[in-house]
C-alpha positions as CSV (number, residue, x, y, z in Angstrom):
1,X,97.5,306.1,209.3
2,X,101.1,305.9,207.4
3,X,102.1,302.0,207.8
4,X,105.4,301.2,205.9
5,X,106.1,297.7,206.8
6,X,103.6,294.6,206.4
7,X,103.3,291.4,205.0
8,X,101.2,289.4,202.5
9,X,101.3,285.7,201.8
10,X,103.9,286.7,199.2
11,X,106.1,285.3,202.4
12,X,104.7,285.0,206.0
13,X,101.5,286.8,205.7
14,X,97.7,286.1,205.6
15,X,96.2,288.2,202.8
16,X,96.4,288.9,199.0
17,X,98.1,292.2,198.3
18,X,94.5,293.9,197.3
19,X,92.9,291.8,200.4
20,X,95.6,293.8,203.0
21,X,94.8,297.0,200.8
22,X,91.4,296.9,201.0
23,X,91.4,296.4,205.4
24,X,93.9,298.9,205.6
25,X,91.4,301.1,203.3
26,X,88.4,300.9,206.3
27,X,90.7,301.8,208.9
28,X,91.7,304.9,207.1
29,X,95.1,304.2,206.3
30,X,96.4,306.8,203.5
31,X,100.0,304.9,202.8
32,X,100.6,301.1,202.7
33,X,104.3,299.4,202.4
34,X,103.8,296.2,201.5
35,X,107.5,294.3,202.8
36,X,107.4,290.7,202.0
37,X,110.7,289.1,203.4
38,X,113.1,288.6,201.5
39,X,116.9,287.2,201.4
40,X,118.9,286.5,198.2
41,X,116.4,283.3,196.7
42,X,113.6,285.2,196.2
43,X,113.7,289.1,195.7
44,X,113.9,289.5,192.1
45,X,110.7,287.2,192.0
46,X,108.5,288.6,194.8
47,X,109.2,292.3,194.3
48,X,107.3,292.6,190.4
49,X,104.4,290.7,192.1
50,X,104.4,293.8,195.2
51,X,104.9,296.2,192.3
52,X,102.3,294.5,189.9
53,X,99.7,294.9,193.2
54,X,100.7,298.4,193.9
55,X,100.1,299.5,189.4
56,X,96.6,297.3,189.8
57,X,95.4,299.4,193.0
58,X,97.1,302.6,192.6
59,X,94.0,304.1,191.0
60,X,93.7,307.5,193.4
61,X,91.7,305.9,196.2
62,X,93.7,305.7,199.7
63,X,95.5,303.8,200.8
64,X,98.8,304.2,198.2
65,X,100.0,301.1,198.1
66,X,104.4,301.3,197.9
67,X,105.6,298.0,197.3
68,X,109.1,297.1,198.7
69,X,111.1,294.6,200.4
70,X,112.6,293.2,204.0
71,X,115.8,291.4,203.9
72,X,115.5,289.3,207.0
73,X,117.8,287.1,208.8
74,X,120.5,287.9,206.2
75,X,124.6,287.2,207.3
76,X,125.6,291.3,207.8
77,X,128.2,291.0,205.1
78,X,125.0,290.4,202.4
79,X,122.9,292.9,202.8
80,X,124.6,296.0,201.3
81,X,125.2,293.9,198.5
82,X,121.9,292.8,198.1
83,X,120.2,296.5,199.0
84,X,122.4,297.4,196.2
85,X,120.7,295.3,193.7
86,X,117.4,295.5,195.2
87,X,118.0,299.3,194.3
88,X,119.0,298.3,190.6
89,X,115.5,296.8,190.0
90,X,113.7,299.8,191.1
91,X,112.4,299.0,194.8
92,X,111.7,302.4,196.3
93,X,111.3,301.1,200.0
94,X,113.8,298.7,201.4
95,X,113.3,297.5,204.9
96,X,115.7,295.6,207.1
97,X,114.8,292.7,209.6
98,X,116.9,294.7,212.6
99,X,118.3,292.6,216.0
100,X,115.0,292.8,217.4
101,X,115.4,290.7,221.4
102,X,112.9,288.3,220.1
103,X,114.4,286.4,217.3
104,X,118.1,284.8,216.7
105,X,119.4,287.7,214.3
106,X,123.1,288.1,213.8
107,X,124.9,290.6,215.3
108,X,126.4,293.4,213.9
109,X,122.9,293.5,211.4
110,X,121.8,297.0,212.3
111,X,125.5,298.2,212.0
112,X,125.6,296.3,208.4
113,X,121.8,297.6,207.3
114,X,123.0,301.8,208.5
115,X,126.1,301.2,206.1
116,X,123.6,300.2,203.2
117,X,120.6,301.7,200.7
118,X,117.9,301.4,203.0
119,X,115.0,303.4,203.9
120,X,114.0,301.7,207.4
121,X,116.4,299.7,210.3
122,X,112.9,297.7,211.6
123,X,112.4,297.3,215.4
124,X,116.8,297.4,215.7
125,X,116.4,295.8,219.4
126,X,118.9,297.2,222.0
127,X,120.7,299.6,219.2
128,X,123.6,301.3,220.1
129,X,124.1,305.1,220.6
130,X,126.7,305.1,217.8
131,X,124.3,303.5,215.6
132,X,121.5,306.0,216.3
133,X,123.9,308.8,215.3
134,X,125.0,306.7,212.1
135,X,121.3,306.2,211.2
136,X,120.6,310.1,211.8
137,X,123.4,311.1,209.6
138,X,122.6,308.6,206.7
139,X,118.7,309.3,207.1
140,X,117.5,306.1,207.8
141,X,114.3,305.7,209.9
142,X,114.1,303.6,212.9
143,X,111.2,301.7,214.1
144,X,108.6,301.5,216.7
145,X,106.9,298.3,216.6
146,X,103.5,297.4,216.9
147,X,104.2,293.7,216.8
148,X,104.2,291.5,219.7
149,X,107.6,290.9,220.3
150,X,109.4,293.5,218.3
151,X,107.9,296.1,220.6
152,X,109.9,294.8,224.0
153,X,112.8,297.2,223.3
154,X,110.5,300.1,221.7
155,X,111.3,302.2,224.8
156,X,115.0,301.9,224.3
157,X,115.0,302.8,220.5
158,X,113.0,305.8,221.0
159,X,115.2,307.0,224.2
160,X,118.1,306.1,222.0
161,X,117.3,307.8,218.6
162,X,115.6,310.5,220.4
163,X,119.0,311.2,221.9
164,X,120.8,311.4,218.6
165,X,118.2,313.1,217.0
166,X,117.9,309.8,214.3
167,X,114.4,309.7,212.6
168,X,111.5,307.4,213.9
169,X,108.7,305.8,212.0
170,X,106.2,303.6,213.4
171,X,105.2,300.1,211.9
172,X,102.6,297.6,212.5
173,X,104.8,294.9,210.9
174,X,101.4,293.4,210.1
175,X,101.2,289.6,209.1
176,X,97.4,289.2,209.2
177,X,93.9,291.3,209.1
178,X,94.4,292.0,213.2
179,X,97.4,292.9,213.2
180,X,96.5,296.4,211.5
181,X,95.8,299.8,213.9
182,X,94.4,302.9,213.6
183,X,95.6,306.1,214.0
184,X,94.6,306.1,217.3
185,X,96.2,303.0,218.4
186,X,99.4,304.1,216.7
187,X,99.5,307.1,219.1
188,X,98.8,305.6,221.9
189,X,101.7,303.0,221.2
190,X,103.9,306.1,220.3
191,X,103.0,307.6,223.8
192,X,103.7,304.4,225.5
193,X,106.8,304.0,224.3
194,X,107.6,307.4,225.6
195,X,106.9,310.3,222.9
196,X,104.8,313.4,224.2
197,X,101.9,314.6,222.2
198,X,103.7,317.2,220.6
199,X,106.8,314.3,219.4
200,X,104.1,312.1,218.3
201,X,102.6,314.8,215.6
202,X,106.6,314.9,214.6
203,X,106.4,311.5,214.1
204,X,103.7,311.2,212.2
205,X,104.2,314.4,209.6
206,X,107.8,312.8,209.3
207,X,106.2,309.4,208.3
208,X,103.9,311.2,205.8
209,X,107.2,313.2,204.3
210,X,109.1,310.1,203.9
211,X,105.7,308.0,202.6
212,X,105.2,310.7,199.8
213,X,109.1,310.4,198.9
214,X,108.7,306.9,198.0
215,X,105.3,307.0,196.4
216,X,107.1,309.3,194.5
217,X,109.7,307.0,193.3
């Protein structure tokens, strides 16, 4: 299992960096991004804690912890300013909170987060043909969800970025110990959200490529 978007109580989560790492570790997860929201108080102090975690664990046992970061609930005009400095202090995975149909996010956010430095648009709601495309040609993954919630409009993003031919990853978005999935589970979400067998493998050799490029980084 490749997860690239969770949480630890460095903002809204349950679990100590090494407590999520080691849960991930007995379901078999190989690759763990660990997300902790962000907005402009509080980056530059939470990400050397995720990168402190990631150096104290990183020690050739699975899962490969990649710390990064999840602007959330950001006004659009911020966030390609603040991806930009994200990027100056080294975070090699920056996620953005997309207009997901479950929370109050401001409009025009996925179109502001596929103009920026990011790596992943997270569960991007009812996103827009024209924004699929823009996401495919800047290579920026969108998400299937696993989260309660986030996953209502999993069916459209799919249809939507399949259509353009954009990149898909799928998250768990995790926030606490049962929020994490196996393998399994995350193809059986994959399938339910409308990806054959064959699209799901795709998705999953994709999310290893793009995993290995930022533990890489």
């Amino acid at each position: 299992m490749i997860d690239l978007h969770t949480h630890s109580l460095y903002s809204d989560g349950e679990l100590l960096p090494a407590e999520l790492w080691r849960r991930a570790q007995v379901l078999g997860y190989r690759f763990l991004g660990l997300t902790d929201h962000v907005d402009a108080s509080n980056f530059d102090v939470v990400f050397p804690r995720l990168k402190a975690a990631a150096v104290s664990l990183n020690r050739g046992e699975a899962p490969h912890l990649i710390p990064g970061l999840e602007f959330t609930h950001l006004p659009p005009a911020l966030i390609g300013p603040l991806a930009a400095e994200a990027r100056s202090l080294g975070v090699p995975l920056i996620v953005i909170h997309g207009e997901t149909l479950a929370e109050p996010v401001a409009p025009g956010t996925n179109r502001a987060a596929l103009e920026a430095d990011i790596d992943i648009l997270a569960h991007p709601g009812l996103i827009t043909p024209e924004e699929a495309l823009l996401a495919k040609e800047r290579g920026i993954f969108l998400e299937i969800s696993a989260r309660k919630g986030h996953s209502l409009a999993n069916g459209h993003v799919v249809q939507t970025a399949l259509a353009a031919g954009a990149d898909l990853v799928l998250n768990t978005d995790s926030h606490g110990p049962g929020d994490l999935i196996t393998r399994e589970q995350a193809e059986r979400l994959a399938r339910g959200a409308g990806l054959t067998p064959a699209q799901c493998r795709a998705l999953f050799d994709r999310a290893e490529t793009l995993a290995r490029r930022l533990a890489a980084l």
